[in-house]
C-alpha positions as semicolon CSV with decimal commas, in nm:
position;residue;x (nm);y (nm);z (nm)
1;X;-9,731;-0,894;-5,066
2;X;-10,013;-1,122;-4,988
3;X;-9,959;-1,484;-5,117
4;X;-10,256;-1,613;-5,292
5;X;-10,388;-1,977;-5,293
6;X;-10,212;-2,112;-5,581
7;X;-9,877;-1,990;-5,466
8;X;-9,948;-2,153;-5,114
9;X;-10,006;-2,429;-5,233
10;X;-9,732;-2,488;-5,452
11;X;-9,520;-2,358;-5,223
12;X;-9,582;-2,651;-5,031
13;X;-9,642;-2,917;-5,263
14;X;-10,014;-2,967;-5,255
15;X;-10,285;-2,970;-5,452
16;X;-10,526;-2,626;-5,418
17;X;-10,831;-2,818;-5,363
18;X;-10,658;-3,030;-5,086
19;X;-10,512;-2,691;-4,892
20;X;-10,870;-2,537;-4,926
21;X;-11,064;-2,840;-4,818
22;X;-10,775;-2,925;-4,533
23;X;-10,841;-2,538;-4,422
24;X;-11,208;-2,537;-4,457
25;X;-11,240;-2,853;-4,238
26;X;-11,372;-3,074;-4,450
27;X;-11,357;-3,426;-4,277
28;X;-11,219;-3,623;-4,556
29;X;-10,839;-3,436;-4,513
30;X;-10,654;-3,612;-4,240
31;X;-10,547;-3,466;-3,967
32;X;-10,163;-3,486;-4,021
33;X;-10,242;-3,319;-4,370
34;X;-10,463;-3,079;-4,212
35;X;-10,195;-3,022;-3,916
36;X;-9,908;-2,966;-4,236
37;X;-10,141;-2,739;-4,379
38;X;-10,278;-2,509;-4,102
39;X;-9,829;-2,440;-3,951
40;X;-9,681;-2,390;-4,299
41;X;-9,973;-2,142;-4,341
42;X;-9,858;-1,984;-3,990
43;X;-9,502;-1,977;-4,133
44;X;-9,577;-1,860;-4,463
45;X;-9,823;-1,644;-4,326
46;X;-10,107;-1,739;-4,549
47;X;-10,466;-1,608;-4,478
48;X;-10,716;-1,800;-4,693
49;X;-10,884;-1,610;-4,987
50;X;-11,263;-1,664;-4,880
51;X;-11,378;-1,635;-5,217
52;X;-11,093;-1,855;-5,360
53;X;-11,163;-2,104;-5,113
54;X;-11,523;-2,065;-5,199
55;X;-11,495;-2,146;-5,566
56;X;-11,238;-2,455;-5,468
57;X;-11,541;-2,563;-5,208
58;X;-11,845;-2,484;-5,354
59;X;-11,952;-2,253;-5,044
60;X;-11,976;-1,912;-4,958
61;X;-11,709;-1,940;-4,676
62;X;-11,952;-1,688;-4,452
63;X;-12,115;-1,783;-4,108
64;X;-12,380;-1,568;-3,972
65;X;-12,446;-1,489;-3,625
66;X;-12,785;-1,440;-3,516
67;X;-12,873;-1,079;-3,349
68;X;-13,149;-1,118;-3,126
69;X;-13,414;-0,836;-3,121
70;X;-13,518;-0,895;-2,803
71;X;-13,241;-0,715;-2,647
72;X;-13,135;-0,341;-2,654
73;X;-12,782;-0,362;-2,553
74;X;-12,608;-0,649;-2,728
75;X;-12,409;-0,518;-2,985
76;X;-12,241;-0,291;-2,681
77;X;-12,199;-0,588;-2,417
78;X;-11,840;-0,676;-2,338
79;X;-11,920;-1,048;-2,311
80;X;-12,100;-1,030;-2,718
81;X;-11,758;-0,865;-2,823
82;X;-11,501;-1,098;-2,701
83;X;-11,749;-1,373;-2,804
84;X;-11,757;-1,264;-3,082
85;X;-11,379;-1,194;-3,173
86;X;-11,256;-1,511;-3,024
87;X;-11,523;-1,727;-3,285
88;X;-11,404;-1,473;-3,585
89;X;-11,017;-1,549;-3,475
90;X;-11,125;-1,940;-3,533
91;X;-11,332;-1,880;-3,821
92;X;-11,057;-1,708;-4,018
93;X;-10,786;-1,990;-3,915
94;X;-11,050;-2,223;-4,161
95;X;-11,118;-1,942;-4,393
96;X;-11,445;-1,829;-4,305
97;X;-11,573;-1,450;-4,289
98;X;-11,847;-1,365;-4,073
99;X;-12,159;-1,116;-4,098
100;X;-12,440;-1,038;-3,845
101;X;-12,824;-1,100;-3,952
102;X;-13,137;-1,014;-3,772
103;X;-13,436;-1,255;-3,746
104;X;-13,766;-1,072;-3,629
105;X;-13,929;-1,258;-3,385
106;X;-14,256;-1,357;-3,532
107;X;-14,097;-1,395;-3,855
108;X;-13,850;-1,627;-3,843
109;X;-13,911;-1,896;-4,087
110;X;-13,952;-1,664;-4,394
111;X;-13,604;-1,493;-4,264
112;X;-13,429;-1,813;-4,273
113;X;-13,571;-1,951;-4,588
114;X;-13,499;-1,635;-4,793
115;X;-13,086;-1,668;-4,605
116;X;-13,092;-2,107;-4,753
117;X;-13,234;-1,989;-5,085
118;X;-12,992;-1,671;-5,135
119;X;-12,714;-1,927;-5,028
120;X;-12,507;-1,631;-4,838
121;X;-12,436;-1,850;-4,568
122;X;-12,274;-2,159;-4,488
123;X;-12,377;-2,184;-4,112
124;X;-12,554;-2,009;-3,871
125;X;-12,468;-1,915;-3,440
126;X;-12,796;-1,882;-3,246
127;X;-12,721;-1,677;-2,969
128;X;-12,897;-1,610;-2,632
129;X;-13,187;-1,871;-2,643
130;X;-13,477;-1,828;-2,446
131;X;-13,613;-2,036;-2,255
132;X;-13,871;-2,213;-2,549
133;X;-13,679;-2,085;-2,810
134;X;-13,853;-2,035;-3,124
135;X;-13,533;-2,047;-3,415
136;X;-13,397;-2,332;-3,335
137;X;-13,702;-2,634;-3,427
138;X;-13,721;-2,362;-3,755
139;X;-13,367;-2,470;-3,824
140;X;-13,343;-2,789;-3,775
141;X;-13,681;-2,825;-4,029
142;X;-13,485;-2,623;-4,283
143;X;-13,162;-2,796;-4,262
144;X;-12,906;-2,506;-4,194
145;X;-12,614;-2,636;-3,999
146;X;-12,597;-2,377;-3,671
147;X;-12,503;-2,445;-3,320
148;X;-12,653;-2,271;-3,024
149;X;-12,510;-2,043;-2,775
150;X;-12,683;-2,172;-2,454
151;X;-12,929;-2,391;-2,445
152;X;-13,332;-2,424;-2,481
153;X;-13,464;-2,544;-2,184
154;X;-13,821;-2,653;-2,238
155;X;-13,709;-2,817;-2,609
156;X;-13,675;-3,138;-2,686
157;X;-13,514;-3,119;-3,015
158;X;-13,180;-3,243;-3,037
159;X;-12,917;-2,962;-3,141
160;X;-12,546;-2,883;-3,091
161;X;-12,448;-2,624;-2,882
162;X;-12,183;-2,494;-2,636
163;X;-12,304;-2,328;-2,287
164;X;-12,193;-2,285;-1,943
165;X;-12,339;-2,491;-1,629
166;X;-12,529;-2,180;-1,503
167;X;-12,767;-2,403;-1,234
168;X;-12,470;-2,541;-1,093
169;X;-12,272;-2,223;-1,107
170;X;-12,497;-2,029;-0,902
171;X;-12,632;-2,330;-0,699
172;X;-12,219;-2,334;-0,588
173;X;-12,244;-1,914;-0,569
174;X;-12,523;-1,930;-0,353
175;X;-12,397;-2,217;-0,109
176;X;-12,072;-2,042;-0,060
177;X;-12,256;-1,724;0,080
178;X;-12,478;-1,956;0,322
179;X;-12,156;-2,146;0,443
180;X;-12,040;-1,792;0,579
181;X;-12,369;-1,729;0,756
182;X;-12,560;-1,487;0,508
183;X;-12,961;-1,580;0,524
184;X;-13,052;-1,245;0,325
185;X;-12,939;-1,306;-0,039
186;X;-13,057;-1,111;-0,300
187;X;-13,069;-1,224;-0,646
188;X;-12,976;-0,985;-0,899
189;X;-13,029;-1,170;-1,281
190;X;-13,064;-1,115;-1,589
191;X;-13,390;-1,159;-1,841
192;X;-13,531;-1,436;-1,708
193;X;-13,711;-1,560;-2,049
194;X;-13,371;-1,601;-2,121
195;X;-13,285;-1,975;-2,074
196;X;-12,930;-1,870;-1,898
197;X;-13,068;-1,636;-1,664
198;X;-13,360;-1,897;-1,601
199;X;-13,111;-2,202;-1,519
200;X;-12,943;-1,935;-1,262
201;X;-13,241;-1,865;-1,097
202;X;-13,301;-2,235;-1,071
203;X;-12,956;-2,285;-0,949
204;X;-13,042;-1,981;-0,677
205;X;-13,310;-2,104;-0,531
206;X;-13,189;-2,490;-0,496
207;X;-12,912;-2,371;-0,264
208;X;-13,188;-2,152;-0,052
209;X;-13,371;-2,473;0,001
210;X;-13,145;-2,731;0,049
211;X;-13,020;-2,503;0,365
212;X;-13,379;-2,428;0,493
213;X;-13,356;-2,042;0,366
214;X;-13,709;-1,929;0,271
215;X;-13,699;-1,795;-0,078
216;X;-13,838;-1,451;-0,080
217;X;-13,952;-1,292;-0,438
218;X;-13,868;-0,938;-0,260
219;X;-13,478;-1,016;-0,295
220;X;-13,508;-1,139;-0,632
221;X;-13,493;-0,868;-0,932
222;X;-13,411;-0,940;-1,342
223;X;-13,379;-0,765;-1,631
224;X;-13,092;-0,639;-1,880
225;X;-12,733;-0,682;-1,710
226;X;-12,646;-0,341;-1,692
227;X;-12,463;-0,112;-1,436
228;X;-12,747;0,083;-1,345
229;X;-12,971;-0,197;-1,308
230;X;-12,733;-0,337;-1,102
231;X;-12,731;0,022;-0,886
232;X;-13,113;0,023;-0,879
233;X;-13,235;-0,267;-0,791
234;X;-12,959;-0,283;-0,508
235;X;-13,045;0,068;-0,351
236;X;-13,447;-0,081;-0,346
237;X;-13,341;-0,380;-0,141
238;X;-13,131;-0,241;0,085
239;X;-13,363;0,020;0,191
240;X;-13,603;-0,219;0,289
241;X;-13,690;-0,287;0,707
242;X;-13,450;-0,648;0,624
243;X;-13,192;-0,621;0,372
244;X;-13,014;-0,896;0,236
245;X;-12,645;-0,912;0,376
246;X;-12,494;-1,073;0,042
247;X;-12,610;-1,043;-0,364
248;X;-12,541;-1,337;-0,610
249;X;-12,544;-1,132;-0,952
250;X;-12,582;-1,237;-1,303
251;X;-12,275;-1,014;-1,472
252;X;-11,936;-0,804;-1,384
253;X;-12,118;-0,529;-1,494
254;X;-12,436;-0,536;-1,285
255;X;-12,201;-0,609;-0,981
256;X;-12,051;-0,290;-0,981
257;X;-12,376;-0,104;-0,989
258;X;-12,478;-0,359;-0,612
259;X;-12,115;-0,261;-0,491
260;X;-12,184;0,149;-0,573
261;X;-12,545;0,147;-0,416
262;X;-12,390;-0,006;-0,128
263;X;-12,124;0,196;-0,061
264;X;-12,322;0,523;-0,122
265;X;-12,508;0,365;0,164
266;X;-12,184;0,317;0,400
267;X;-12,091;-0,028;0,368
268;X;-11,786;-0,199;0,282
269;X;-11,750;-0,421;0,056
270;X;-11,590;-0,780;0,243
271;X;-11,696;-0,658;0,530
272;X;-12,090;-0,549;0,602
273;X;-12,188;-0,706;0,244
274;X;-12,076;-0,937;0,042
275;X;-12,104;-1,009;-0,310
276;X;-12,069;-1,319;-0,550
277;X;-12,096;-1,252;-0,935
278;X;-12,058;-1,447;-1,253
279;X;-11,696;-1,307;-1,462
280;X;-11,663;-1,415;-1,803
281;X;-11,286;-1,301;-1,808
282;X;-11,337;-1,008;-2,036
283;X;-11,101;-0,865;-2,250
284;X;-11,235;-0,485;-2,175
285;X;-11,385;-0,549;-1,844
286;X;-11,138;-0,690;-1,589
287;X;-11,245;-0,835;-1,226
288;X;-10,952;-0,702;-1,092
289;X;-10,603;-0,750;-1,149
290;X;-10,354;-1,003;-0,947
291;X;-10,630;-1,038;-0,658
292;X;-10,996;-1,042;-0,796
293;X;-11,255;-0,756;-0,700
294;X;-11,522;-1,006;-0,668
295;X;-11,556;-1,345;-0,567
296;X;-11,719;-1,507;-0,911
297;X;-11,788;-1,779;-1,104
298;X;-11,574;-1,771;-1,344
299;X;-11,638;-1,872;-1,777
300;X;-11,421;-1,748;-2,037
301;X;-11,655;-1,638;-2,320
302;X;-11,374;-1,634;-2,522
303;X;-11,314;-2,026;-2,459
304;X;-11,705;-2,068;-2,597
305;X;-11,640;-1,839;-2,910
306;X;-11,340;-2,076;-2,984
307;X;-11,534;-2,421;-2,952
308;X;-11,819;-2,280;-3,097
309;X;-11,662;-2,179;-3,403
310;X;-11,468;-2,548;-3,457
311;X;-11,803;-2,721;-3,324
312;X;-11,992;-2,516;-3,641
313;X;-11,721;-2,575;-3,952
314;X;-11,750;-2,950;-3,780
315;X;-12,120;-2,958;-3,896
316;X;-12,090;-2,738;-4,184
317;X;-11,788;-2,994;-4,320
318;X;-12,016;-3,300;-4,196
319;X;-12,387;-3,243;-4,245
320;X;-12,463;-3,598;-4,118
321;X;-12,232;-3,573;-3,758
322;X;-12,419;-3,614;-3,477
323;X;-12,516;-3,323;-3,223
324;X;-12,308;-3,218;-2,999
325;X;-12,261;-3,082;-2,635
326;X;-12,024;-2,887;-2,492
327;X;-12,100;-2,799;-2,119
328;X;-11,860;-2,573;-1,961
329;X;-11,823;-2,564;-1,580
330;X;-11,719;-2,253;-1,421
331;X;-11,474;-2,175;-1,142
332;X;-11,563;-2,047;-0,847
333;X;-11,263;-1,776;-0,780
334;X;-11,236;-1,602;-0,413
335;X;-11,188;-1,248;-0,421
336;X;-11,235;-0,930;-0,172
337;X;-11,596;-0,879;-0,197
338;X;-11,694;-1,162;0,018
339;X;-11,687;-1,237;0,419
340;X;-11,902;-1,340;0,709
341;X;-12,237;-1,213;0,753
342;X;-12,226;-0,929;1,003
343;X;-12,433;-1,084;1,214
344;X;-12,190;-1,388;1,221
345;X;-11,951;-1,188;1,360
């Protein structure tokens, strides 16, 4: 039998305003009390009543993430699903349900207006920014509290958000494929209006020229991170009178599309081509077991969801906290699919 709010909380000897405020992350609950709270509800296994807690709060107890129409495969992508269960998983720890909303681009201030005015939502996640990205000044004029997947790199607004060092990440990606004597280097990416994507490119070519390597727009190729993309773009370049020796890719997905249009072609992966990819340690989609399939830089999405979700009830509980910024760095993990340029011997 589920235990409802008012036998939780006189279970434990507190008030039901103080259990949902402690559980909804309001700021003014201290953290002992909030600690207290949040085990005997793991003991008594208590999942907050949204609506309850709601009527307690004066909220809606729902966050809304932000589905981007720029994109055909998102709802589909490993790395949006374990994104998005990991946030949910910290979301319903406070109390919070979730639903998905879709801005058109073009159209976003009347879309988030008409969300403030129906007062559905408590918060909002912006996810995969662009480059100028056009929702986020539009929310910080409104006043929703949200947090940003990524980054916006040619904004100057101040905003909280939670992304991975992608310029360094494939800066280090890059370098590592030099230091074993590949010159060649493709560069398979994703979208590259996409502010992650651009920041990897960046990253990409850095390493290039800091070692002298020319940086040729023939061994560079973007667009949606899929495994035929990834197979495509792969079989062009290597048919050409120089292919590269080595591929920096954006996603686990795309690399097993490089690794296929290799080997269709003969080579072995290690051995006559190497490849370096970036592995957010999916759930669904594993690099591998005990010894990784491909050397990667490695970001656990799931990690992100998590500190997203506690960055967002942070604003949501404290309108007037400062931003934040949470800047992961990834690993760079050695597995089998990397080794000496050929002609390095």
């Amino acid at each position: 039998m589920t235990m409802t709010l008012k036998e939780f909380s006189k279970t434990i000897g507190m008030s039901q305003t103080t259990v949902s405020r402690a559980l909804g992350g309001y700021p003014e609950v201290n953290e002992a009390t909030r600690r207290k709270i949040r085990e005997a509800a793991e003991q008594y296994n208590y999942h907050p009543n949204s609506r309850a807690t709601g009527l307690a709060t004066g909220r809606s107890m729902m966050i809304g993430h932000i589905l981007a129409t720029r994109t055909r495969h998102e709802m589909v992508n490993p790395i949006f699903g374990d994104f998005v269960a990991s946030a949910s998983k910290t979301y319903a720890e406070y109390g919070y349900d979730m639903m998905f909303t879709r801005v058109e681009d073009g159209n976003e201030e009347a879309s988030y207006l008409k969300l403030k005015a129906r007062q559905v939502l408590d918060g909002l996640v912006v996810q995969g920014p662009t480059v100028k990205d056009a929702h986020i000044p539009i929310l910080k004029k409104i006043g929703i509290p949200f947090v940003v997947h990524g980054r916006s790199s040619e904004l100057t607004e101040s905003y909280s958000w939670v992304d991975v060092n992608n310029r360094a990440a494939f800066k280090r990606a890059t370098q590592f494929l030099i230091d074993l004597g590949h010159r060649r280097i493709g560069l398979i990416n994703g979208l590259e209006h996409m502010d992650y994507a651009f920041r990897r490119r960046e990253g990409y070519t850095e390493a290039l020229l800091e070692s002298g390597i020319e940086v040729d727009p023939a061994l560079m190729s973007c667009d949606e991170m899929t495994e035929a993309f990834g197979y495509q773009r792969a079989q062009q370049m290597l048919q050409t009178d120089a292919p590269p020796t080595a591929f920096v890719v954006s996603s686990l997905i795309s690399a097993f599309g490089v690794r296929r249009a290799a080997e269709q072609r003969g080579l072995v992966l290690g051995k006559d081509f190497s490849v370096v990819c970036h592995d957010d340690d999916l759930s669904y989609f594993e690099n591998g077991r005990d010894v990784p399939i491909f050397t990667s830089t490695r970001s656990s999405v799931r990690e992100a969801g998590r500190l997203l979700a506690e960055l967002l009830i942070e604003k949501i509980s404290n309108p007037k906290m400062k931003d934040r910024h949470i800047l992961l760095e990834a690993a760079l993990v050695v597995g089998t699919s990397t080794g000496p340029a050929p002609s390095a011997g």
